[in-house]
NUDO-909321 format. One record per residue (C-alpha): residue number from 1; residue in three letters; x, z, y. Coordinates in steps of 0.5 Angstrom, whole numbers, plus 500, padded with zeros to 3 digits. Each point is the difference from the previous one (the first is absolute). Layout:
BEGIN
[pt NUM,"ALA",[X,Z,Y]]
...
// end
This chain:
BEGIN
[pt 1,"UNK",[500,500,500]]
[pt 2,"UNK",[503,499,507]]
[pt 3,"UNK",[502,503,506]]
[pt 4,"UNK",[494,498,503]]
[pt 5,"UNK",[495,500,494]]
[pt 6,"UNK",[501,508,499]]
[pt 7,"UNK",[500,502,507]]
[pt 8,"UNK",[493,497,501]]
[pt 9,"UNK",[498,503,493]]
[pt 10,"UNK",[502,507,503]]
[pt 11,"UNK",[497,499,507]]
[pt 12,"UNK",[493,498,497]]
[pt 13,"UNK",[502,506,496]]
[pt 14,"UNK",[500,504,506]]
[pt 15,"UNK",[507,503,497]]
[pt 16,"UNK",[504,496,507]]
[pt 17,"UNK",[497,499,506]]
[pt 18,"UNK",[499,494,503]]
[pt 19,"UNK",[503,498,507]]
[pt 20,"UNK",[499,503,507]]
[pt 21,"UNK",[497,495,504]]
[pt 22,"UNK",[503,502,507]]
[pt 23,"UNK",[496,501,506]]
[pt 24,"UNK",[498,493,504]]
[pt 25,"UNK",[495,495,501]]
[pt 26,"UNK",[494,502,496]]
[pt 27,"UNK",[504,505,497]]
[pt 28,"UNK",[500,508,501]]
[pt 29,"UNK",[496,504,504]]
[pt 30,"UNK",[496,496,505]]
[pt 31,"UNK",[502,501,507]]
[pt 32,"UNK",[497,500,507]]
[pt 33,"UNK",[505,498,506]]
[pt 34,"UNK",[499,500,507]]
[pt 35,"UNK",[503,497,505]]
[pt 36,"UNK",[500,498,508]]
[pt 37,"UNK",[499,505,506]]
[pt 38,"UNK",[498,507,503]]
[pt 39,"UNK",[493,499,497]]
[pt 40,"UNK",[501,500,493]]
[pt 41,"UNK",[507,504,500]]
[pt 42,"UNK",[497,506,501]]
[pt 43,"UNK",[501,501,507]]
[pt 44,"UNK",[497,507,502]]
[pt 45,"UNK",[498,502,494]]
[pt 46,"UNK",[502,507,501]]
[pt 47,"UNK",[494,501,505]]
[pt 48,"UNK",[493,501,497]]
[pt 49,"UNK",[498,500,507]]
[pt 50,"UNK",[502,503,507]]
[pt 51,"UNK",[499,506,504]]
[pt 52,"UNK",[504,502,507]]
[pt 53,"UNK",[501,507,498]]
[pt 54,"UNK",[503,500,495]]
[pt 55,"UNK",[504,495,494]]
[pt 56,"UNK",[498,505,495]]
[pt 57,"UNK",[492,498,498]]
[pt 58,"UNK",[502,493,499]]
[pt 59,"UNK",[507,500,497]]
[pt 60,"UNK",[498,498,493]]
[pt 61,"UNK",[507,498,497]]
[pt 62,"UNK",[504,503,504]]
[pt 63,"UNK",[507,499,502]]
[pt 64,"UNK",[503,495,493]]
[pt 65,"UNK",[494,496,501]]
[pt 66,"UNK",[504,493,502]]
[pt 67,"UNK",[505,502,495]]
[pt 68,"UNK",[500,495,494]]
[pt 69,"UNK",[507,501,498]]
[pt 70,"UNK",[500,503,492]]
[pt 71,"UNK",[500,506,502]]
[pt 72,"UNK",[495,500,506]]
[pt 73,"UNK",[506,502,504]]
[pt 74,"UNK",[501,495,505]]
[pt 75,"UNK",[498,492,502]]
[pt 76,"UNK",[502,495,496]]
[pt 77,"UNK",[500,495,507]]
[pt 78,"UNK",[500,505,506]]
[pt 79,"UNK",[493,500,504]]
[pt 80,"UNK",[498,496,495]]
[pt 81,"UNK",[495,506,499]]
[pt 82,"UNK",[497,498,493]]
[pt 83,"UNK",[496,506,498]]
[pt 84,"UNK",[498,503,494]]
[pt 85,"UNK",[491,498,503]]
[pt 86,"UNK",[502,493,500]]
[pt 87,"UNK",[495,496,497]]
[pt 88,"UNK",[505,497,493]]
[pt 89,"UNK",[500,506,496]]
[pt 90,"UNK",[493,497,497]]
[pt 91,"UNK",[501,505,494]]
[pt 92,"UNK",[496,500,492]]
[pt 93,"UNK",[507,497,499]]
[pt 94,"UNK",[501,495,503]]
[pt 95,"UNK",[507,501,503]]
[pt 96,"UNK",[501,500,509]]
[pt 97,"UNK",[506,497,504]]
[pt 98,"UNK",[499,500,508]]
[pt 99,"UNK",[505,494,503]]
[pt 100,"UNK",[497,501,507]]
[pt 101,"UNK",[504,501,505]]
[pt 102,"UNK",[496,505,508]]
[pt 103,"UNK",[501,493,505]]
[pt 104,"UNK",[502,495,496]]
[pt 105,"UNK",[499,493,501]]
[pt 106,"UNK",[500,493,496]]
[pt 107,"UNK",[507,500,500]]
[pt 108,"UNK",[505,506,499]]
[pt 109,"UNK",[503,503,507]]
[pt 110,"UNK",[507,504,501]]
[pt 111,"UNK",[499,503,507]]
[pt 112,"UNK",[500,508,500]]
[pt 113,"UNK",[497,501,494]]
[pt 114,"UNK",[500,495,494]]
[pt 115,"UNK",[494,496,499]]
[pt 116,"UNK",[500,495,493]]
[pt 117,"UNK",[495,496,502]]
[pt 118,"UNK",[496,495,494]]
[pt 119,"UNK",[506,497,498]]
[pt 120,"UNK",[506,498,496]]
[pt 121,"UNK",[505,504,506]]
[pt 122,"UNK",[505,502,496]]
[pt 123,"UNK",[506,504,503]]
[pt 124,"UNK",[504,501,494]]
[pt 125,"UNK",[501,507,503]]
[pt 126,"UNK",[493,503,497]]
[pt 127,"UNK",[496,497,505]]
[pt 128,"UNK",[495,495,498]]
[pt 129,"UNK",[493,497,501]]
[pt 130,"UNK",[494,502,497]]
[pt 131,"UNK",[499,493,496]]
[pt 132,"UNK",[507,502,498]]
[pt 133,"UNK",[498,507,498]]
[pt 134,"UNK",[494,497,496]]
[pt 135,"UNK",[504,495,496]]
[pt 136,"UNK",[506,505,497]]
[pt 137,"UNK",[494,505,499]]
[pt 138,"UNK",[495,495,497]]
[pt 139,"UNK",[505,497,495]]
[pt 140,"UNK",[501,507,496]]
[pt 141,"UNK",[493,502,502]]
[pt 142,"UNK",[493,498,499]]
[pt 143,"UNK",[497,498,506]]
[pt 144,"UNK",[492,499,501]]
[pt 145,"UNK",[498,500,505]]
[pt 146,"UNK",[504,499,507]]
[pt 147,"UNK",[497,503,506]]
[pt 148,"UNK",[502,498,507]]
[pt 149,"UNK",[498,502,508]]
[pt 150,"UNK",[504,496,505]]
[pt 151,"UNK",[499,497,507]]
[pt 152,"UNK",[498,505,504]]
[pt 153,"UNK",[509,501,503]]
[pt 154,"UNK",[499,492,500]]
[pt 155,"UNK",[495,501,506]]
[pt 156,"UNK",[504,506,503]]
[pt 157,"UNK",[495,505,499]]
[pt 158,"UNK",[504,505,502]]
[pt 159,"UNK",[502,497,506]]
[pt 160,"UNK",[492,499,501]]
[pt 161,"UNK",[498,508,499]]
[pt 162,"UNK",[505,502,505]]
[pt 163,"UNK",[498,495,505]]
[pt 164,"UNK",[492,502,500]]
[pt 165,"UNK",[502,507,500]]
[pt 166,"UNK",[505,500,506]]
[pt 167,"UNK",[495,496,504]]
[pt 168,"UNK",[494,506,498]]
[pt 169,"UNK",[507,506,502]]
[pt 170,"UNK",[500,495,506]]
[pt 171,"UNK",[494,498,503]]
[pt 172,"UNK",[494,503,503]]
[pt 173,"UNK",[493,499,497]]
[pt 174,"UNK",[498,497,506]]
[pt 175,"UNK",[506,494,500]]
[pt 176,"UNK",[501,500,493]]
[pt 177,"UNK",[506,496,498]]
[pt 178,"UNK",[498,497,493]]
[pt 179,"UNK",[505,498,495]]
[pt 180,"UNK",[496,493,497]]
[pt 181,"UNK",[502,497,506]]
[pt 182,"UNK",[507,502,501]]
[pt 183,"UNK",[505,494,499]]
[pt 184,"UNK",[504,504,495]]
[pt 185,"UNK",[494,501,496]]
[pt 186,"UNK",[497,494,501]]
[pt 187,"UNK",[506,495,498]]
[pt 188,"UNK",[499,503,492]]
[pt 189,"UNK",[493,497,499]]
[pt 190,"UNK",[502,493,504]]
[pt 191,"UNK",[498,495,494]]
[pt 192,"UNK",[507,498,500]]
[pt 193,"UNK",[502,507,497]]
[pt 194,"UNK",[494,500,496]]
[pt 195,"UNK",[503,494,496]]
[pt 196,"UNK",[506,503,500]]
[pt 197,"UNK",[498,506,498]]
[pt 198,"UNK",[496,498,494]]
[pt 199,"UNK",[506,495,498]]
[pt 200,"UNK",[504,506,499]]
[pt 201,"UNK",[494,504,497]]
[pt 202,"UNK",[500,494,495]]
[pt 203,"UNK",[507,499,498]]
[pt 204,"UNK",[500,508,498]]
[pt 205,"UNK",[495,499,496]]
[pt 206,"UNK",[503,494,496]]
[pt 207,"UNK",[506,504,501]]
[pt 208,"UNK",[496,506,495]]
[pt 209,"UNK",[499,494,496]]
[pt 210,"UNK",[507,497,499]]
[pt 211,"UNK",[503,507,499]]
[pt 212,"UNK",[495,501,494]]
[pt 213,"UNK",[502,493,498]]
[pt 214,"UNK",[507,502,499]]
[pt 215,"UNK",[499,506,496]]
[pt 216,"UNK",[496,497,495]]
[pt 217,"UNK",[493,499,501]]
[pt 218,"UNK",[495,494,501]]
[pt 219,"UNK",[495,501,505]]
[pt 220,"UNK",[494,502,495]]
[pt 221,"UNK",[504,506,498]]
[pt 222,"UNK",[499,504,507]]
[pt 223,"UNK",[496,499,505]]
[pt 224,"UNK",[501,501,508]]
[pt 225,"UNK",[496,505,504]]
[pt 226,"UNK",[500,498,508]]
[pt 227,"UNK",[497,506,504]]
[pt 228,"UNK",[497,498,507]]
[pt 229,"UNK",[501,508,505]]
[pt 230,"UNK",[495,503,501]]
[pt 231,"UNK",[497,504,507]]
[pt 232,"UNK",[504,505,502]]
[pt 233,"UNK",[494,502,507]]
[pt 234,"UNK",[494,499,501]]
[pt 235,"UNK",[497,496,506]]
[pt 236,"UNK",[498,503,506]]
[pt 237,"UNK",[494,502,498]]
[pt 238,"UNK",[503,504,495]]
[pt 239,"UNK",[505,504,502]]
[pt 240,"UNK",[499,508,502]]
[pt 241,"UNK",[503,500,505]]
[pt 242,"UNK",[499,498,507]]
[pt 243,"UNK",[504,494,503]]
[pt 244,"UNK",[501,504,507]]
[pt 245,"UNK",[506,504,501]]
[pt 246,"UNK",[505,502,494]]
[pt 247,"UNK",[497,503,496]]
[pt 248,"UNK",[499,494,495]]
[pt 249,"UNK",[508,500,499]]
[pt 250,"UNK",[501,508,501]]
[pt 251,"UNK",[495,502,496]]
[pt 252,"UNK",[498,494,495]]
[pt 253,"UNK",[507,497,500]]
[pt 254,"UNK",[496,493,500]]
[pt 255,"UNK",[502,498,508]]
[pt 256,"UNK",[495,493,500]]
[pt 257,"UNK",[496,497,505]]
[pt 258,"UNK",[493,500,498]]
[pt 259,"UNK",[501,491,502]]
[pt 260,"UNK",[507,501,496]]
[pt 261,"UNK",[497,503,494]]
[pt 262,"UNK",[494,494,500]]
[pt 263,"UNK",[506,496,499]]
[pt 264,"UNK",[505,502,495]]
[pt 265,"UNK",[493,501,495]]
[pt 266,"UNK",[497,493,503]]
[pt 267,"UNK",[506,496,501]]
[pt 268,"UNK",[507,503,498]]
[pt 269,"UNK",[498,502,494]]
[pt 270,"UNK",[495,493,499]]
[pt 271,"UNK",[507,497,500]]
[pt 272,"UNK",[504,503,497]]
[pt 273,"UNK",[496,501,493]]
[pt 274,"UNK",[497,493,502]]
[pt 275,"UNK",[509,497,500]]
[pt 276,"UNK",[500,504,494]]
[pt 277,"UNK",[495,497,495]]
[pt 278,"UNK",[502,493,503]]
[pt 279,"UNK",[506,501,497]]
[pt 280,"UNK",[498,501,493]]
[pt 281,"UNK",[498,493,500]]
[pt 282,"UNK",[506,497,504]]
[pt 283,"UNK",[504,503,494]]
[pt 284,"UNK",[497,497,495]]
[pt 285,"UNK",[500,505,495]]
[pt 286,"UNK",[494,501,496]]
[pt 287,"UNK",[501,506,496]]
[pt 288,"UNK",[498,503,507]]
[pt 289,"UNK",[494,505,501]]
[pt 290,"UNK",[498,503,507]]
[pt 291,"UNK",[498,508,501]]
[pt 292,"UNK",[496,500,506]]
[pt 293,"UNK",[502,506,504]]
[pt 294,"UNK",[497,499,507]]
[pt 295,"UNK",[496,505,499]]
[pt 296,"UNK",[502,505,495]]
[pt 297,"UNK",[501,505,505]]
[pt 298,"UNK",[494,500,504]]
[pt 299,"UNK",[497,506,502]]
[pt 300,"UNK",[507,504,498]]
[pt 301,"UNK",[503,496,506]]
[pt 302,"UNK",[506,504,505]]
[pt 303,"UNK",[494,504,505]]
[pt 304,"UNK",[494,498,498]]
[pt 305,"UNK",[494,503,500]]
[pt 306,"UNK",[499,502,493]]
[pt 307,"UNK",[506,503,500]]
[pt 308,"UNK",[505,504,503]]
[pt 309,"UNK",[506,505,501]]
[pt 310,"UNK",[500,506,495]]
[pt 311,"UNK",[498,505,506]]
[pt 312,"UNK",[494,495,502]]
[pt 313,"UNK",[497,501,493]]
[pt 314,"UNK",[502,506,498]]
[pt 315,"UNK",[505,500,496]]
[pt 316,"UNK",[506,503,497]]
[pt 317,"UNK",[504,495,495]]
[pt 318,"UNK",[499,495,497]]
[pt 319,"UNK",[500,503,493]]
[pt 320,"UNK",[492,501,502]]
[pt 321,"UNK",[495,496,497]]
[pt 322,"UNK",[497,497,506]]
[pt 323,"UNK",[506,499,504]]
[pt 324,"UNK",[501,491,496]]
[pt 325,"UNK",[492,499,504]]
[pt 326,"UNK",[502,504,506]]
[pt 327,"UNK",[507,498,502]]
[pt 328,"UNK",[503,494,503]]
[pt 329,"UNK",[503,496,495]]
[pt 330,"UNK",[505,496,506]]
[pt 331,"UNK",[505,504,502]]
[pt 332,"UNK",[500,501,508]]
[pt 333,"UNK",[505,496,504]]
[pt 334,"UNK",[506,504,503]]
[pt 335,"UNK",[504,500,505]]
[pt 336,"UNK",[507,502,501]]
[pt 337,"UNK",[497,507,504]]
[pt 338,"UNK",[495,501,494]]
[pt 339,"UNK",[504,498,495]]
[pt 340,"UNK",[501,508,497]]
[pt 341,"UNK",[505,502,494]]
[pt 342,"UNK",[497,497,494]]
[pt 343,"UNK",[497,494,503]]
[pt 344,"UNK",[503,493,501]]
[pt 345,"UNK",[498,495,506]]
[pt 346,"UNK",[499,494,494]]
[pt 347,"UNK",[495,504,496]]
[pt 348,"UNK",[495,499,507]]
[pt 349,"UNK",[494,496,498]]
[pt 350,"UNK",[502,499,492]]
[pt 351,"UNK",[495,502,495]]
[pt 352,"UNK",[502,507,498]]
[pt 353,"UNK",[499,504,493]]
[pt 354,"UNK",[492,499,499]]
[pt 355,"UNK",[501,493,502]]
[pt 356,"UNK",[506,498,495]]
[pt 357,"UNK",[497,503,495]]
[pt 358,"UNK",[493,496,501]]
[pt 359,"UNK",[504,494,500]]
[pt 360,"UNK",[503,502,494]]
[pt 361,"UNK",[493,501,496]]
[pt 362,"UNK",[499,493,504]]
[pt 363,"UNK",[506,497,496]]
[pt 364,"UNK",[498,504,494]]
[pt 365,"UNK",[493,496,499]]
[pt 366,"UNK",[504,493,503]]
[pt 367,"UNK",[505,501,493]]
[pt 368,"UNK",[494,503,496]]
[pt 369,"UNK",[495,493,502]]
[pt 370,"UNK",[506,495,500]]
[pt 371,"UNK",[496,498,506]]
[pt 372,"UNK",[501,502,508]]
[pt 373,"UNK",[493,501,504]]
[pt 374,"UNK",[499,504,506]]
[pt 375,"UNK",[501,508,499]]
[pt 376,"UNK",[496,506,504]]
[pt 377,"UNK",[499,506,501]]
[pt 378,"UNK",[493,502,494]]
[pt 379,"UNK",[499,508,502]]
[pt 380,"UNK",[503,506,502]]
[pt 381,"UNK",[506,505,496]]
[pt 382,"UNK",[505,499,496]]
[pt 383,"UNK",[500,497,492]]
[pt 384,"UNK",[506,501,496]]
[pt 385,"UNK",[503,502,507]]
[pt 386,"UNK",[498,494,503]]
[pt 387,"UNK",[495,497,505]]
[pt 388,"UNK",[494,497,498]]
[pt 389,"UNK",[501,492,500]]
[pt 390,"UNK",[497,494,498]]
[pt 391,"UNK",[502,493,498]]
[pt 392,"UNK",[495,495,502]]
// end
């Protein structure tokens, strides 16, 4: 009897085990991978909501929050800010890895802080893009499902917040100054840097698709989850704060104009997801879905009505079952003065711990339906820890 002949013999005997398959493409433990910007990294997911007397009631993961190093001592890629809330980490043993990147854009940035953009930027000092993090990692894992946020740097959405709130600081309420039409804003929403834009939001999702080429997988073999942002304040009618004097800011933390906030909900933020969903077109993959996240947070928005600060309601800690449905689900924008210890100026106007683990229930039911859809809150307090949410 051969070589051959006896060791089949003795595997179909159970005797010798047969070859480990190594973890790969279709291989192993499922996984979840997430990349892109500040809205899906887990930027300001410490926070379940906010209170000016105090950071303690809302202080939920505490100092190691955006530490993802092994031993959650420290950041793999500084002010990165992935946190141990962000959506990923889908669990009932599908596996989670968080790429994204707090300010990243289509393509990596070596400025103060690096910034690997959805590339194939490589270094050769350890420093790469999230499509070159997602082909080394894909190869010896098996990758279902990537989910992706991106953008929102490309319009400079940063720049346009801290133009809108220092024209609210600036101005009074009888000659208001609003940011909709200053140039600096107005030159991200020409239809020159729309097209632009949405080039560059195509060429990262085809990006996405030649790093899971790359590493072993036809495009039937993992599917591509595109989120458009959501809402992060409400419209004019409903804030709980008066435009006239400071209060909006000082209290509330969300320094708009009643005319500006129309506008980032009408227009800027219209734009925005409108350029995003044109880019799943542009690109050409067809193994793309869209999870609609416009309104997801409607009703939990920074200074709306229904909601508010933990000593407008009455609260002491997150920890109490009511504070999910009656605390913001937005972190409030700070300013160098009202930075305080803890907090960082680029958690401003993210969506906070109640929201990334919301959006984490809205990926879980985008892997669990193979489908995308429109998620939205569907009723009050927590289930398995998390809000109640519904993918239609």
């Amino acid at each position: 009897m051969s070589a051959a002949i006896l060791l089949l013999s003795l595997t179909g005997l159970g005797l010798v085990a047969p070859p480990a398959h190594a973890d790969g493409p279709g291989s192993g433990t499922p996984y979840v991978v997430t990349v892109g910007d500040s809205y899906i990294s887990g930027e300001a997911g410490r926070w379940a909501g906010s209170s000016n007397d105090s950071e303690t009631p809302a202080d939920a993961l505490g100092a190691h929050a955006y530490h993802d190093n092994a031993s959650h001592t420290a950041e793999v890629i500084p002010r990165c800010h992935r946190s141990l809330s962000a959506e990923a980490y889908i669990g009932g043993g599908v596996g989670g890895l968080n790429l994204a990147c707090s300010g990243a854009r289509t393509t990596t940035s070596t400025g103060d802080y690096f910034k690997p953009g959805i590339d194939f930027y490589d270094d050769g000092a350890g420093h790469q893009g999230q499509a070159k993090m997602l082909q080394v990692f894909a190869a010896t894992h098996n990758v279902r499902q990537v989910v992706v946020s991106i953008g929102g740097n490309d319009f400079n959405f940063a720049s346009i917040v801290t133009q809108c709130v220092q024209d609210f600081l600036l101005s009074p309420s009888w000659n208001p100054d609003y940011c909709r039409d200053d140039s600096s804003v107005v030159a991200n929403f020409t239809s020159a840097n729309i097209t632009t834009v949405r080039g560059k939001i195509a060429t990262a999702f085809q990006n996405v698709r030649t790093a899971m080429r790359n590493a072993g997988y036809g495009d039937s073999a993992w599917s591509l989850v595109v989120q458009t942002y959501p809402s992060p304040i409400p419209a004019s009618s409903g804030f709980r704060y008066g435009q006239s004097g400071y209060t909006r800011q000082s209290v509330g933390g969300c320094g708009f104009w009643n005319a500006d906030a129309d506008w980032a909900n009408a227009t800027a933020l219209v734009t925005i997801n409108n350029t995003v969903r044109a880019a799943i077109g542009q690109s050409g993959l067809g193994n793309a879905r869209l999870l609609e996240l416009q309104s997801a947070f409607n009703g939990r928005r920074l200074c709306e009505k229904t909601v508010g600060l933990y000593e407008e309601v009455g609260l002491s800690s997150w920890t109490q079952p009511t504070a999910v449905d009656k605390t913001e689900w937005i972190n409030q924008i700070r300013t160098v003065t009202t930075v305080g210890s803890n907090y960082y100026i680029q958690e401003s106007l993210h969506p906070n711990y109640w929201a990334q683990l919301a959006l984490r229930s809205c990926v879980r039911q985008a892997y669990n339906q193979n489908r995308g859809g429109t998620c939205t809150i569907s009723g009050t307090g927590l289930v398995n820890g998390e809000p109640r949410m519904t993918l239609n």
